[in-house]
C-alpha positions as CSV (number, residue, x, y, z in Angstrom):
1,X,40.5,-27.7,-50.6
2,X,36.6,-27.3,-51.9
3,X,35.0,-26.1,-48.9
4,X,32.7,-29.2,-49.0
5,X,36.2,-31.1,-47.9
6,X,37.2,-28.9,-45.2
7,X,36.7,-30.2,-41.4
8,X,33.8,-28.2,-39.2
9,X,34.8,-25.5,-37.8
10,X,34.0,-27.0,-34.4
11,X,36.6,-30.2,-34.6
12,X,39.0,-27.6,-35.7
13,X,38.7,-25.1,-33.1
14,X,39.2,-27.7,-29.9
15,X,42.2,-27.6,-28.7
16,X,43.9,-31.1,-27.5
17,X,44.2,-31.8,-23.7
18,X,47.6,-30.6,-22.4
19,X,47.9,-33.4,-20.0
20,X,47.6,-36.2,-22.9
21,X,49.6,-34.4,-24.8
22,X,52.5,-33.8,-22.3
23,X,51.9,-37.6,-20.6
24,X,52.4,-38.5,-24.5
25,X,55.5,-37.0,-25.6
26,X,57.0,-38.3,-21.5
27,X,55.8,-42.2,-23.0
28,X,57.6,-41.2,-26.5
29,X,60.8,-40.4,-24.6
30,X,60.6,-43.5,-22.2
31,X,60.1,-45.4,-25.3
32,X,63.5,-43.8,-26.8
33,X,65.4,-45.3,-23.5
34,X,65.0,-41.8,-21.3
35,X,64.2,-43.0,-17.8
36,X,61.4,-40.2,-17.5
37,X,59.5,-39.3,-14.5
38,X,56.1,-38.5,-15.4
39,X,53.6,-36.3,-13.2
40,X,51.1,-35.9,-15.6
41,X,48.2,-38.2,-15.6
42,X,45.5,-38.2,-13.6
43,X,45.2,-42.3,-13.2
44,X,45.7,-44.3,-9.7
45,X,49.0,-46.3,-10.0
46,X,46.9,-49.7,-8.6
47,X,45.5,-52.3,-10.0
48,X,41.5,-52.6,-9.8
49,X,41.3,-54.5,-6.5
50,X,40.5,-58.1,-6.7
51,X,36.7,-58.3,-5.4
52,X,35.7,-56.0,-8.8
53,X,38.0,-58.1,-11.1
54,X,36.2,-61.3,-9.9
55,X,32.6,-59.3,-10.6
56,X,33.9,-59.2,-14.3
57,X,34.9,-62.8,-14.6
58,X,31.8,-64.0,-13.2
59,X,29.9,-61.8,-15.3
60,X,31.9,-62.5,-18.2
61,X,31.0,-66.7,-17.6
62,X,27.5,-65.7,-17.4
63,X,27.6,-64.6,-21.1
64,X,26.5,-60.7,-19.9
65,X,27.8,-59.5,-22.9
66,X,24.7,-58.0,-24.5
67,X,23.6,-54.0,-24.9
68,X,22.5,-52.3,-22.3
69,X,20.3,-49.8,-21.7
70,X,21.3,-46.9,-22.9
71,X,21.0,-45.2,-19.8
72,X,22.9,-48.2,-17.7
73,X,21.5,-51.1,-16.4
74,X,19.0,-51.3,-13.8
75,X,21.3,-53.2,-10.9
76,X,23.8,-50.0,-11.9
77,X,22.1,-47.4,-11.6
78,X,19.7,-48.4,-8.4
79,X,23.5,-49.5,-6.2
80,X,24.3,-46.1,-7.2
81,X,20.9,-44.7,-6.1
82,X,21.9,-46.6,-3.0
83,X,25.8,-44.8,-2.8
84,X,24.3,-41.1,-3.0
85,X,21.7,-41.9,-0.2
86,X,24.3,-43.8,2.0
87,X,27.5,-41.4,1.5
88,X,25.5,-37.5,0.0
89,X,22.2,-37.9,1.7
90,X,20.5,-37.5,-2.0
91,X,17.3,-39.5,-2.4
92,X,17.2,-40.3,-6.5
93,X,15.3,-43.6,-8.6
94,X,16.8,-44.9,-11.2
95,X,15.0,-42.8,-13.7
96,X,16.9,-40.0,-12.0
97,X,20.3,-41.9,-13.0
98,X,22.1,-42.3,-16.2
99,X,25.3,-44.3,-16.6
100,X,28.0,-42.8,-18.8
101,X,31.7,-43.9,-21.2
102,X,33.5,-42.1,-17.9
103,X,32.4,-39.3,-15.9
104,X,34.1,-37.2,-18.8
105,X,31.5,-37.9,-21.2
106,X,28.7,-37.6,-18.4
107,X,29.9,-33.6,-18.2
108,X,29.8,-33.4,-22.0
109,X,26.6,-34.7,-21.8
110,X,25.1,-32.6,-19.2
111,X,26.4,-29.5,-20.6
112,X,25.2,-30.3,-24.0
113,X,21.7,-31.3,-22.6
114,X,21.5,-27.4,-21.2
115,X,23.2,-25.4,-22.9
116,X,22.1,-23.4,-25.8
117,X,24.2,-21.8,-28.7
118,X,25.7,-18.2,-26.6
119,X,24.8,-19.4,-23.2
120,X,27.4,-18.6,-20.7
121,X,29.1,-21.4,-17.9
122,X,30.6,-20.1,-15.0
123,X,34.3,-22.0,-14.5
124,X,36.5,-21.1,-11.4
125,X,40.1,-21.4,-12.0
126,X,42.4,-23.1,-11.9
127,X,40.0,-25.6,-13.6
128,X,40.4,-29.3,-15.4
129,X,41.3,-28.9,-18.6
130,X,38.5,-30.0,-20.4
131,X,35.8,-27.9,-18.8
132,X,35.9,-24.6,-21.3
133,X,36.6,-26.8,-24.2
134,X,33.6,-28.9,-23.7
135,X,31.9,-25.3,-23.3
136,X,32.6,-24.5,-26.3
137,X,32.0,-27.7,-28.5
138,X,28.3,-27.4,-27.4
139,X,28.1,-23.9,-28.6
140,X,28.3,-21.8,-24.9
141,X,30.5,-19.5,-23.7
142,X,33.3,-20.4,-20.7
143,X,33.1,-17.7,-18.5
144,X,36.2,-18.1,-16.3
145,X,36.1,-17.4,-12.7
146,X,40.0,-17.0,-11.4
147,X,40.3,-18.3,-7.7
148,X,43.3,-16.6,-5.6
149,X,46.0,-18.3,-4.6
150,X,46.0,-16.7,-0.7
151,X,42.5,-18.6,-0.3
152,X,43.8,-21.7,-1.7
153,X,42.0,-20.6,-5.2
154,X,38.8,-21.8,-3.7
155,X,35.9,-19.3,-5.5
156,X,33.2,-18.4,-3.0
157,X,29.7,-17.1,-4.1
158,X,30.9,-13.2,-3.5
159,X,33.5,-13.7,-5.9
160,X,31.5,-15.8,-8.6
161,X,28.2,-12.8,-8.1
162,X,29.9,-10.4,-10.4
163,X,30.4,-12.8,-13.3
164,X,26.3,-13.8,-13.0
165,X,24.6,-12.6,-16.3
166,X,21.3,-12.8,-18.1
167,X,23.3,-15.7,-20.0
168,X,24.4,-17.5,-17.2
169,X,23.2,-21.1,-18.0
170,X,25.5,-23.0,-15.4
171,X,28.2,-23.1,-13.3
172,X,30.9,-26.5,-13.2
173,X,31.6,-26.9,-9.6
174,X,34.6,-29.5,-9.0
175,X,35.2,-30.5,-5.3
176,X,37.9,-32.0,-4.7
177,X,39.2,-29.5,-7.1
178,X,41.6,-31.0,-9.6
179,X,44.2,-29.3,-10.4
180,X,44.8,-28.1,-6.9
181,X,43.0,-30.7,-4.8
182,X,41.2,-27.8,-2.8
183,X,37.8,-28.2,-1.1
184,X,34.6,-26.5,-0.7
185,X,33.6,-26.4,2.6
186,X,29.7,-26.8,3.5
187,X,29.2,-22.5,4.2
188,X,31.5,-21.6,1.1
189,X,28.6,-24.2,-0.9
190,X,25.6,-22.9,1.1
191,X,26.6,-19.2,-0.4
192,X,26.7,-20.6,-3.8
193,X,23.8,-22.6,-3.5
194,X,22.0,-19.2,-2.7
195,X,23.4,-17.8,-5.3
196,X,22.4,-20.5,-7.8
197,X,18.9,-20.4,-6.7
198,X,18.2,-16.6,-6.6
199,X,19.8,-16.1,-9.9
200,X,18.7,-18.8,-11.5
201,X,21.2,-21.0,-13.3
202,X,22.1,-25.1,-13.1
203,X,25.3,-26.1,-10.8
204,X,27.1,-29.1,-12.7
205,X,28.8,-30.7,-9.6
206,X,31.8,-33.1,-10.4
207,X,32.5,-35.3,-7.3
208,X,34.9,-38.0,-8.6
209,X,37.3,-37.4,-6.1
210,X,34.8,-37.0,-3.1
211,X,36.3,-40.5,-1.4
212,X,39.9,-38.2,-2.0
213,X,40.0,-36.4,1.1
214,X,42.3,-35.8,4.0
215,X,43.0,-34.0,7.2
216,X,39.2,-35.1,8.5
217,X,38.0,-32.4,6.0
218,X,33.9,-33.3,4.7
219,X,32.9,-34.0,1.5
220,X,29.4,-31.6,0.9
221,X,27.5,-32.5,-2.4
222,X,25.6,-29.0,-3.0
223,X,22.6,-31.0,-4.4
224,X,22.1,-32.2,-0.6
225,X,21.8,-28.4,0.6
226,X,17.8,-27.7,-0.2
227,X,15.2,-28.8,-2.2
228,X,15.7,-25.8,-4.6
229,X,19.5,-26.6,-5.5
230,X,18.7,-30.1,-5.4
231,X,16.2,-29.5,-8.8
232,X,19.2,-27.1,-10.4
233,X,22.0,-29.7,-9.8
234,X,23.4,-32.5,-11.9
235,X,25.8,-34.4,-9.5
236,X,28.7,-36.2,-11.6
237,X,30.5,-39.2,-10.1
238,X,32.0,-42.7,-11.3
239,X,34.3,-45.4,-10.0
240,X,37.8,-44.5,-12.1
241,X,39.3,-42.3,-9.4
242,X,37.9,-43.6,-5.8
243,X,37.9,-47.3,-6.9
244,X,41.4,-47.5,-9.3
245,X,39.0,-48.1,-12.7
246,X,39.8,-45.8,-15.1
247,X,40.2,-47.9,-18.1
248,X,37.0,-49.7,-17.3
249,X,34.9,-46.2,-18.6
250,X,32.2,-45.7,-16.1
251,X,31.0,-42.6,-14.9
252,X,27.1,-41.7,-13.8
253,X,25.2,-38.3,-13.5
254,X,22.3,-38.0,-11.6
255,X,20.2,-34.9,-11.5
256,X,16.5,-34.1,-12.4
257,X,14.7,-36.0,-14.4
258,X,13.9,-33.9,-17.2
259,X,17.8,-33.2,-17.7
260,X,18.6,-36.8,-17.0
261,X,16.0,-37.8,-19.9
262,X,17.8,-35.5,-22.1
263,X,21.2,-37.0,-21.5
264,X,20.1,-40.4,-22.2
265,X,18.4,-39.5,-25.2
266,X,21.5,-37.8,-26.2
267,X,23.8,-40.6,-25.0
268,X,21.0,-43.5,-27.1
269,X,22.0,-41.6,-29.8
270,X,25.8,-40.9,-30.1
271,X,27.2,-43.7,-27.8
272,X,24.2,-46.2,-26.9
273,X,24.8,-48.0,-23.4
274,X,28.5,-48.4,-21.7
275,X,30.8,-51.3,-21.6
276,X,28.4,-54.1,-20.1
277,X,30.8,-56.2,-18.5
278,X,32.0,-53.0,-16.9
279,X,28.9,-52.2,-15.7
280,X,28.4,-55.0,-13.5
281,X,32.0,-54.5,-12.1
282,X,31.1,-51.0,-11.3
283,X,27.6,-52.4,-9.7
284,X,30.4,-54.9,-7.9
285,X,32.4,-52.1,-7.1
286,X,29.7,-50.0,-5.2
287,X,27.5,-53.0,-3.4
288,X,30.7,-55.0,-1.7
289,X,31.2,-55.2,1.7
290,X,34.9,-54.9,0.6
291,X,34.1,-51.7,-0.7
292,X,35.4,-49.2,2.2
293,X,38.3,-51.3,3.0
294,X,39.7,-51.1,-0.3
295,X,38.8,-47.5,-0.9
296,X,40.7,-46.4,2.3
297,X,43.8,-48.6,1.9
298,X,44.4,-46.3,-1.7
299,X,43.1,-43.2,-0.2
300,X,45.6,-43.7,3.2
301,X,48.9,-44.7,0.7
302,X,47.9,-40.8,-0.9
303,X,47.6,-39.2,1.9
304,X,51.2,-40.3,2.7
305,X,52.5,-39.0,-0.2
306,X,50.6,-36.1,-0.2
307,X,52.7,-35.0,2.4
308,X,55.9,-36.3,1.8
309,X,55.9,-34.8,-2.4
310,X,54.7,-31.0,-0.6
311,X,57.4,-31.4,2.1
312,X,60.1,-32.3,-1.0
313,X,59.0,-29.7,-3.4
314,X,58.5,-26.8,0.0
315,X,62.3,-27.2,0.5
316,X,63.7,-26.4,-3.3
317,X,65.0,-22.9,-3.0
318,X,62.3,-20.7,-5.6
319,X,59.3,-23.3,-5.4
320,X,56.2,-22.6,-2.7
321,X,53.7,-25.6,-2.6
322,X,50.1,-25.5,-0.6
323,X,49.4,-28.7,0.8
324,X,46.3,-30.0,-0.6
325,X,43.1,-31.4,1.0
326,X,41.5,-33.8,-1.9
327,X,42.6,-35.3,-4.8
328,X,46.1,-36.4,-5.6
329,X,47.7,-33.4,-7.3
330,X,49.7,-30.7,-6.1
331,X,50.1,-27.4,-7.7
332,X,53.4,-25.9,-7.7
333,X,54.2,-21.9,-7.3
334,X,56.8,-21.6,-9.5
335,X,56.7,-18.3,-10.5
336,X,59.6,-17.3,-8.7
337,X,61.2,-18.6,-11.6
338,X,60.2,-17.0,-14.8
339,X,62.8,-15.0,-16.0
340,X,65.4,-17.0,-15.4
341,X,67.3,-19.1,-18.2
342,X,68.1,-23.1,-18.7
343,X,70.9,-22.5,-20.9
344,X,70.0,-20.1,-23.3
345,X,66.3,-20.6,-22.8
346,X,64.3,-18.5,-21.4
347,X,61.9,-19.3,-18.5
348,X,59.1,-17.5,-19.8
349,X,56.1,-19.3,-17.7
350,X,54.6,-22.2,-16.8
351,X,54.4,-23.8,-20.1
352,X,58.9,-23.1,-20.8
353,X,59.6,-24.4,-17.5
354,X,57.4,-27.7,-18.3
355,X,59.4,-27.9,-21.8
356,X,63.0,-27.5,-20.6
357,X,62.1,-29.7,-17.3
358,X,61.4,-32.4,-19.3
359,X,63.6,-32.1,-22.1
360,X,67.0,-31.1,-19.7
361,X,65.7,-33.3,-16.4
362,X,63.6,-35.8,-18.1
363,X,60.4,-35.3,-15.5
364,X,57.2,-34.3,-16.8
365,X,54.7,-32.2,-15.2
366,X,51.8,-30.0,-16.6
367,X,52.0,-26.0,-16.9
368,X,49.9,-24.4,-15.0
369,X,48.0,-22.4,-18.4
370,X,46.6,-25.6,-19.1
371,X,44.4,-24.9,-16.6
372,X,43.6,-21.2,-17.0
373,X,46.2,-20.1,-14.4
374,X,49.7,-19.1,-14.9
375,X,53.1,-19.4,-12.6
376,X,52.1,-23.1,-11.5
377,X,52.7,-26.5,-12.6
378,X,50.7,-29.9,-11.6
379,X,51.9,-32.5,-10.4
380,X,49.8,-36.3,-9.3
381,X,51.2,-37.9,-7.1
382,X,49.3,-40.9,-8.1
383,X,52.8,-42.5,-8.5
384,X,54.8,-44.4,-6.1
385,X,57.0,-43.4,-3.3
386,X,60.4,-44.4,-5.0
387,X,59.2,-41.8,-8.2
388,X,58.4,-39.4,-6.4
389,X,61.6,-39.1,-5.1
390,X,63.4,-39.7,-7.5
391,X,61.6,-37.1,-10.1
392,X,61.7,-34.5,-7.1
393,X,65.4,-34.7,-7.1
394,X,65.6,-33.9,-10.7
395,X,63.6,-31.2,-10.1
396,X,65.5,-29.5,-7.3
397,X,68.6,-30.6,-9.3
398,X,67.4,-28.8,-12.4
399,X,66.3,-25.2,-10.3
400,X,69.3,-25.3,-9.2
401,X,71.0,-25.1,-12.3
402,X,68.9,-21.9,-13.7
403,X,70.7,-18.8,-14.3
């Protein structure tokens, strides 16, 4: 090709997301008539509850169906104003607010408004997926932080310190942590908050699963620890996990307002406002009096399987499991098993033991390199109870026959 025809170098260099890929090829097989077991993607298994569906009718007869403001509308972005005062004892305006395509594109968007071309972003690991690529797309460097397994891979500020640089333009917090569902607990965010402030760099704080949690633990937002980390935070949040809305694309970022400017200026420009009718069933979503019910009737049907998927996978012979305190994913030790064979295949790491588990067993589950930490696979067990069991027998079944 004339190099006038050849793609950028950026679009060329991103790598696709492992998940979508591997939740892909497990719809491809299902479609072929395998009866596959997926574990992959990250989505609730229930339907948007009924109050929020209504919200979109109504809004729908009004004939809402006009842009928005780029930045969301108004009603939006004040009920969320409202959430972070009533549930993270943040006090923002709706200038402070910007409304996003998903909470994916409101990280994209808030790295891209601060970072510069060599900048460095401080990730711990294991980390979502998308987190160093996005990095890179906007020109920084992913600096990546592993967490240790014997502390539940939570990274604390001693452990993040040595990483700091003259570069360091950011760090992506995500608590509840996916992959591993861990949590940050309010001292282990006060240290980092410290450290944030004295060295000088933004904290990018992705809440979505903040409504996640179990055991009693407390959801902290590090923006709500001091005036100083409250001006070096952006807080990222949005309805599809908490709420069952992921198709519906809304996600929100709230931060200072210079940053937040930037965003929406950014956004105006690339995307214009989000989905309108799914604006006013997110504003639906966050103002009902339904709102708590409906949050904790999902969150309490988790927590159960939570505990019954670690207790299934803890008793396969080779496989270790920590049971986790947010989210709904479960990382898997299996590192016990590299080195052994499926046939003639070798079990190399993560990623083999993925392939042949899916391709001999017909369950799907994500290798642990896909998010920058080897000798684990994910699991969600966003899925119901009868799945669960069922793909966890095929799993045992399948360790069982490695040589």
């Amino acid at each position: 090709l004339k190099l006038s025809l050849e793609l950028s170098r950026m679009c060329s260099a991103i790598s696709p997301s492992p998940t979508l890929a591997i939740d892909a090829k497990a719809k491809e097989m299902r479609q072929n008539g395998r009866d596959v077991v997926s574990f992959c993607a990250g989505e609730p298994d229930f339907v948007t509850p009924q109050y929020i569906r209504t919200a979109a009718h109504e809004a729908l007869d009004m004939g809402l169906t006009k842009y928005t403001p780029a930045s969301g509308t108004l009603g939006l972005r004040r009920a969320i104003c409202d959430k972070f005062r009533r549930d993270n004892g943040l006090s923002y305006t709706p200038a402070q607010v910007v409304v996003s395509n998903g909470a994916k594109f409101s990280i994209y968007a808030a790295l891209a408004a601060l970072v510069n071309p060599g900048d460095e972003v401080l990730i711990p690991t294991p980390c979502w997926v998308s987190y160093p690529e996005m990095v890179r797309i906007v020109g920084g460097v992913p600096v990546l932080v592993p967490g240790a397994p014997e502390k539940g891979f939570v990274t604390e500020a001693q452990d993040l310190e040595p990483f700091v640089t003259e570069r360091t333009k950011a760090l992506i917090l995500n608590t509840p942590n996916n992959p591993n569902g861990c949590i940050w607990n309010r001292s282990q965010l006060e240290a980092i908050a410290g450290l944030a402030v004295k060295r000088g760099f933004y904290v990018i704080s992705d809440e979505i699963y903040e409504k996640l949690i179990y055991d009693g633990e407390e959801h902290v937002s590090i923006a709500s620890l001091g005036e100083e980390i409250y001006r070096q935070t952006i807080v990222i949040n949005g309805v599809s996990k908490a709420f069952a809305m992921t198709g519906w694309r809304i996600g929100y970022a709230a931060g200072p307002a210079p940053v937040i400017k930037a965003m929406s200026s950014l956004q105006s420009q690339v995307a214009s406002g989000s989905n309108s009718i799914a604006q006013y069933a997110a504003e639906a979503a966050l103002t009902s009096n339904q709102r708590d019910g409906q949050v904790e009737r999902m969150r309490r049907a988790y927590d159960e399987r939570r505990i019954h998927i670690v207790e299934r996978l803890s008793a396969i012979p080779g496989i270790r499991c920590v049971l986790p305190k947010g989210a709904f994913y479960v990382m898997m030790d299996m590192s016990a098993l590299i080195g052994r064979h499926c046939g003639e295949a070798l079990i190399s790491g993560s990623m083999a033991f993925a392939e042949q588990l899916l391709e001999h067993a017909d369950v799907a589950v994500v290798p642990g390199d896909a998010f920058c930490t080897e000798g684990f696979c994910r699991l969600s067990y966003a899925t119901s109870m009868e799945a669960i069991d069922k793909g966890i027998d095929r799993i045992a079944a399948f360790v069982g026959m490695l040589k």
